[in-house]
C-alpha positions as CSV (number, residue, x, y, z in Angstrom):
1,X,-6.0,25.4,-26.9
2,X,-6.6,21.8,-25.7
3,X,-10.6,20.9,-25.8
4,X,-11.7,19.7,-22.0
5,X,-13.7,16.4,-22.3
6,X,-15.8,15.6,-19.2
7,X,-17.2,12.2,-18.4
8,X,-20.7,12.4,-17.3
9,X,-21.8,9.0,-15.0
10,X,-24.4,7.4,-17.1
11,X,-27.6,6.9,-14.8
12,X,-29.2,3.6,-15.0
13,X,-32.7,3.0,-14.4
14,X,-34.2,-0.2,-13.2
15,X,-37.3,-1.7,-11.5
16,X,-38.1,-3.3,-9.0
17,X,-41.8,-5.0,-8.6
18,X,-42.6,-2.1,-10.8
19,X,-40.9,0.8,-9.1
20,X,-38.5,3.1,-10.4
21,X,-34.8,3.4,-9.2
22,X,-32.2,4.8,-10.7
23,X,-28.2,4.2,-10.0
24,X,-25.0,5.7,-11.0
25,X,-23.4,1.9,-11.0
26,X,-23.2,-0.8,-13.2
27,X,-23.1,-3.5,-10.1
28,X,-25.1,-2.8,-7.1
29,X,-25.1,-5.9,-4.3
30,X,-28.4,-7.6,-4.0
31,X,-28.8,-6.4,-0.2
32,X,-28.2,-2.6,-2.0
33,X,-31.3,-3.4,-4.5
34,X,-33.5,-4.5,-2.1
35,X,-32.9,-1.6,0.5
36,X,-33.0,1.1,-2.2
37,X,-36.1,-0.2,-3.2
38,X,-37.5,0.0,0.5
39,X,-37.7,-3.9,1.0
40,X,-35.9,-4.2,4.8
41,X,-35.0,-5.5,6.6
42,X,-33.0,-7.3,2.9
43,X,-32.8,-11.0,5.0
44,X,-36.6,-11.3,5.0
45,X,-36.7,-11.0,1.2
46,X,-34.9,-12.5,-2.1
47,X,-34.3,-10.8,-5.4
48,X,-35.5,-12.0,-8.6
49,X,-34.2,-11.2,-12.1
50,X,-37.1,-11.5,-14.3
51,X,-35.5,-12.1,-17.6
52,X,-33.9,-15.6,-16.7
53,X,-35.9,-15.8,-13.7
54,X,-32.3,-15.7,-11.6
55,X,-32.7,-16.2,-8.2
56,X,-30.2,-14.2,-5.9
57,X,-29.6,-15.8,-2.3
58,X,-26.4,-14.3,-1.5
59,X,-27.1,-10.8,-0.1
60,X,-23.5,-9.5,-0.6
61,X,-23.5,-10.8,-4.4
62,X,-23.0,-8.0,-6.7
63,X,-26.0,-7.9,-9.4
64,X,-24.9,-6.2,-13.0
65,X,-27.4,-4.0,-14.1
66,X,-29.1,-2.9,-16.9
67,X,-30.7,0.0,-18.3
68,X,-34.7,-0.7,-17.9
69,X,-33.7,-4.3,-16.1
70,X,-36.7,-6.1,-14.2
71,X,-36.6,-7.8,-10.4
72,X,-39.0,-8.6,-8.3
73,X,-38.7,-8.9,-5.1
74,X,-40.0,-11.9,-3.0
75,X,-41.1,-11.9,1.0
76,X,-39.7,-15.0,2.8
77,X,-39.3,-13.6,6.2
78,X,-41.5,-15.5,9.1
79,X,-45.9,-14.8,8.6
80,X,-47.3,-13.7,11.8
81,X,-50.1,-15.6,12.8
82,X,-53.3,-15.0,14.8
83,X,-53.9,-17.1,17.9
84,X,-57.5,-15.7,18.7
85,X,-60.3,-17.8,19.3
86,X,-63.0,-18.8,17.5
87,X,-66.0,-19.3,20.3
């Protein structure tokens, strides 16, 4: 009788500005990071690895990730302003 092995995906937990996610993938894309973690639309903001302080600005690059790994990310879309006046 042969003995079954089965591969279980390992689930990799990371954070981002302090939240939980959690992935199935060793690479996600930057734009994949930033919309899991709720940050959209992605082109207003950039992804920062904490450890090494790397800067992603290419959306579409694929990040490797690592169990417990730390980003933050940064708003750098357009700051509405107020045009009210002051008399």
């Amino acid at each position: 009788m042969e003995s079954e092995i089965q591969l279980k995906a390992k689930t990799i937990t990371y954070y981002v500005n302090g939240e939980s996610q959690t992935t199935d993938r060793h690479k996600l894309t930057v734009r994949a990071i930033l919309t899991n973690a709720g940050f959209t639309p992605a082109e207003d903001y950039r992804l920062v690895r904490d450890a090494g302080n790397n800067t992603y600005t290419n959306l579409d690059e694929e990040v490797p990730l690592h169990e417990s790994e730390k980003f933050t990310a940064l708003f750098q879309g357009p700051t509405p302003t107020s045009h009210g006046s002051l008399a």
